[in-house]
N, C-alpha and C positions, 0 to 999 in steps of 0.2 A: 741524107747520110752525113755523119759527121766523120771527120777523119784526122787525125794527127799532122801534124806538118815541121818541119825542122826550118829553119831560118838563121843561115848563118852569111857573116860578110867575108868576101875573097881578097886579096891582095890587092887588086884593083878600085877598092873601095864599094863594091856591087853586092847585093844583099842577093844570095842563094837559096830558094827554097825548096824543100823538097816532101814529098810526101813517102816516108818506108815503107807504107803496106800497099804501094804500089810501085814495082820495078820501073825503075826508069822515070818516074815521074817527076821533073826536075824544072823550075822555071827560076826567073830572078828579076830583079827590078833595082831603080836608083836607091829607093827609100824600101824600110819594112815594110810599109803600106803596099807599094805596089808591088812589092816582090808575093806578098800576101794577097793582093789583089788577081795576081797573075796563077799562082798556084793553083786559085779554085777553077778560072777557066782551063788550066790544063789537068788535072785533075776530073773534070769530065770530059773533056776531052780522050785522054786514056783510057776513062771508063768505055765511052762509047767504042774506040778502037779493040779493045779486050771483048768487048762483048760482041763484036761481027765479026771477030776471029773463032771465038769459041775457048779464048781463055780464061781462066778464073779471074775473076775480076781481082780482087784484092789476095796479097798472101798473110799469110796469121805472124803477128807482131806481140811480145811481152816483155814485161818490165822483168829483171829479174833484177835482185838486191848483189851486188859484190862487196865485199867486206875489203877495207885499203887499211 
């Protein structure tokens, strides 16, 4: 499965990443690399915990356009 992932740096100087079409799904790392590194293991990670729960795995995510 491929999945979207957001990557942003915090105050701290710590690369944030996170995945939107899964609640909660949030890691981070020194560099983008490993914050990207870190994401995919938790990312299945959550996968597996949503699916022995009985929750939907992912929730539905879109682009829309906003006009500035």
């Amino acid at each position: 499965m491929k999945f979207t992932v957001t990557i942003t740096r915090d105050e701290d100087g710590m690369f944030i990443s996170e995945c939107p079409s899964i609640p909660g799904c949030v890691s981070q790392g020194r560099t983008e690399e490993e914050a990207q590194r870190n994401i995919k293991d938790a990312i299945k990670e959550c996968l597996e915990v949503r699916a022995e729960k009985g929750m939907p795995l992912t929730v539905t995510t879109r682009q829309v356009e906003v006009v500035v």
